[in-house]
C-alpha positions as CSV (number, residue, x, y, z in Angstrom):
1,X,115.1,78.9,-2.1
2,X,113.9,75.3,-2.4
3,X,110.2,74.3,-3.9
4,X,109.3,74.0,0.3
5,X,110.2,77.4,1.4
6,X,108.3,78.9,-1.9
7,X,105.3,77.1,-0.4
8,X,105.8,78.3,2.7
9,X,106.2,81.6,2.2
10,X,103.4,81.7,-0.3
11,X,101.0,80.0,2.3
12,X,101.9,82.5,4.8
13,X,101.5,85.4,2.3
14,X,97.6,84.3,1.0
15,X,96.7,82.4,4.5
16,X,98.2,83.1,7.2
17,X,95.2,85.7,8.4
18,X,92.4,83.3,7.8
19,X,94.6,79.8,9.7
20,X,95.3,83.2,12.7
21,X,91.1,83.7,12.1
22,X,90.6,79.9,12.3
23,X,93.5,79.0,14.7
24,X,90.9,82.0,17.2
25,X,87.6,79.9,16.2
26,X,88.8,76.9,17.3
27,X,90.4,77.9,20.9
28,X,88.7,80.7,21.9
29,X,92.3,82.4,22.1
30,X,94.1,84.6,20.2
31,X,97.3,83.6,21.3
32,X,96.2,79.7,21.7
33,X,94.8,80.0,18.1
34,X,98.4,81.7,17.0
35,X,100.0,78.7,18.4
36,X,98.1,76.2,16.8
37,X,98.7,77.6,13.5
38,X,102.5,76.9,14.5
39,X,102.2,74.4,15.8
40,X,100.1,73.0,12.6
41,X,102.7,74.2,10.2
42,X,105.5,72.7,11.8
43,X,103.5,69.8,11.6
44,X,103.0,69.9,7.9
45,X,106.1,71.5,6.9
46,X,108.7,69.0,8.9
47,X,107.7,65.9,6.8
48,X,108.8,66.1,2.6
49,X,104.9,66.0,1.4
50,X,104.2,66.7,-2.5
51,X,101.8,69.7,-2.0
52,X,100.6,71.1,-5.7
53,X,100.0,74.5,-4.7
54,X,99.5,77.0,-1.2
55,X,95.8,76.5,-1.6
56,X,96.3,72.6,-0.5
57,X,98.8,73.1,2.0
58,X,96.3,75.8,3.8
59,X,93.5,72.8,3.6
60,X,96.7,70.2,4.9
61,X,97.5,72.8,7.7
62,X,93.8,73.4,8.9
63,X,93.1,69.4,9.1
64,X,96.7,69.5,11.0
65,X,95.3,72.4,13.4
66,X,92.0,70.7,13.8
67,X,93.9,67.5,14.7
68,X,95.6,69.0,17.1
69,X,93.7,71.3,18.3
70,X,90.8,67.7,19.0
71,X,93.9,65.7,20.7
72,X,94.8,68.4,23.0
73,X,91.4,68.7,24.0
74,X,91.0,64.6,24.9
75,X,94.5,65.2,26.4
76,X,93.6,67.9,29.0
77,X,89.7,66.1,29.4
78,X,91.6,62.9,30.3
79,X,93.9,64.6,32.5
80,X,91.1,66.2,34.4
81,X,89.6,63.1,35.0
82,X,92.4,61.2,36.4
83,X,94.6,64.4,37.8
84,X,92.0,64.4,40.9
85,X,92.7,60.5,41.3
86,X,96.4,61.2,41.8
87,X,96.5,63.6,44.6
88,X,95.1,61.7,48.0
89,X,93.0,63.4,50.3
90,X,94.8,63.2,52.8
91,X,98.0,64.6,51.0
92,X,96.7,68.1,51.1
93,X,96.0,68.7,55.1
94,X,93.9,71.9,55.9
95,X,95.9,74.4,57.3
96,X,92.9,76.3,59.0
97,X,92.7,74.4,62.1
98,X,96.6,75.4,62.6
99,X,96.2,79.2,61.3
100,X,93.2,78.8,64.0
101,X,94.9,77.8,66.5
102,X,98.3,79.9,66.1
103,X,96.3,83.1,65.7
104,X,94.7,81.8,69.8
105,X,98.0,81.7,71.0
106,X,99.3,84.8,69.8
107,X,96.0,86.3,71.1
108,X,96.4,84.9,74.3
109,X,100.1,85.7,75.0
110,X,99.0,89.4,74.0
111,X,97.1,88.9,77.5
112,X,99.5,88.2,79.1
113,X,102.0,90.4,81.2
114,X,106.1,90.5,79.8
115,X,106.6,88.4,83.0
116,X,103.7,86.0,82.3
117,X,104.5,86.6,78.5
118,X,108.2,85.4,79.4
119,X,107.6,82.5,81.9
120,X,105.4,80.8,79.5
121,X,107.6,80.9,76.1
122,X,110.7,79.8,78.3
123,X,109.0,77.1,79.7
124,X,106.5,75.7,76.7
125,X,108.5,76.8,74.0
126,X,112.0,76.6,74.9
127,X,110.5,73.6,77.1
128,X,112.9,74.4,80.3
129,X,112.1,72.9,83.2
130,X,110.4,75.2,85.9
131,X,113.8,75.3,87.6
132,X,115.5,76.7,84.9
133,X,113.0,79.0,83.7
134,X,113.0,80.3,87.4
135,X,117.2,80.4,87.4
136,X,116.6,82.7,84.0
137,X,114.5,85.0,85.3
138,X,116.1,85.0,88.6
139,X,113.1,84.6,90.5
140,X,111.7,81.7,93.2
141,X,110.9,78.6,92.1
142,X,106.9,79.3,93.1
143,X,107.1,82.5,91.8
144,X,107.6,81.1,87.7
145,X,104.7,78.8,89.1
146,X,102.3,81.5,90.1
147,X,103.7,83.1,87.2
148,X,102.6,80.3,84.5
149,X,99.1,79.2,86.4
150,X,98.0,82.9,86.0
151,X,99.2,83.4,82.7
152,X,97.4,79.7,81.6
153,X,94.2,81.2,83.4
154,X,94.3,84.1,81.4
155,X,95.1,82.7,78.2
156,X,92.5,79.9,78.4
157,X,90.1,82.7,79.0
158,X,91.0,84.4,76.0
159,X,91.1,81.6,73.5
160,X,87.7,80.1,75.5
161,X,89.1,76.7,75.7
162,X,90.8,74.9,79.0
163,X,93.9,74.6,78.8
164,X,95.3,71.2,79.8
165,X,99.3,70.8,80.3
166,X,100.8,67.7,82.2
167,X,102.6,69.5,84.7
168,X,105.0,67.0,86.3
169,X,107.2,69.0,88.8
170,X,110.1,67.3,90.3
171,X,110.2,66.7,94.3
172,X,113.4,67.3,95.7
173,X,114.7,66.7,99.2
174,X,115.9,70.3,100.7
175,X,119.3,70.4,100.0
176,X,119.3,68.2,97.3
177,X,120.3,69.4,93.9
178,X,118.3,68.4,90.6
């Protein structure tokens, strides 16, 4: 065992309670205070220094812990100050309004009938065309109509807004095909 390791083991043996004690004082934190008393000693211990006895390497290790212990404190002050800077405000968008606004929809297709129900989510979420929805469901072409007016009547009676959608049907000539 070199003249370092004695040191260290005899610092640990007479201090080690007291640095734990005054590792706690300083943070607030058993475990914090436990890792500043690490944190000190590898501090002290990883550089050759003459130290005469374990009585000055316990006063070395506590100005090393109160060193650290001060520049981790500026460190996490200085962070707080400029952490908020960082982050735009518009970076973090409020997801209420959406929550909001998904819980109206699922309220107001609860409203609705399986028909209605089915009419709507082929043609708003799948986006079909009327025609199509009407060709999947196998029904007329003004019955998916009726079908979707009632079921936005209801639903915008539900949520308690109006419900605008741009409704563009396509005009065909009889016989022709879209």
């Amino acid at each position: 065992m070199n003249a370092d390791d004695a040191l260290l083991t005899d610092l640990l043996e007479r201090a080690s309670g007291r640095l734990a004690a005054y590792g706690y004082l300083l943070t607030g934190s058993q475990h914090a205070g436990e890792d500043l008393v690490q944190d000190a000693i590898v501090k002290v211990f990883v550089r050759r220094r003459r130290l005469p006895n374990a009585a000055a390497a316990e006063g070395y290790v506590r100005a090393a812990m109160r060193t650290l212990h001060l520049d981790r404190l500026r460190r996490e002050a200085r962070w707080r100050r400029v952490a908020p800077g960082l982050v735009g405000a518009g970076e973090l968008p409020d997801h209420a309004d959406a929550v909001a606004a998904s819980d109206a929809v699922a309220r107001g297709l609860a409203s609705l009938s399986p028909r209605q129900r089915t009419a709507v989510v082929l043609r708003y979420f799948d986006d079909l065309p009327v025609a199509d929805v009407a060709h999947e469901m196998r029904l007329a072409t003004g019955t998916v109509k009726r079908y979707l007016s009632e079921a936005l009547d209801r639903m915008a009676s539900v949520v308690g807004t109006d419900i605008e959608i741009d409704e563009r049907a396509d005009v065909v000539a009889k016989g022709e095909r879209p």
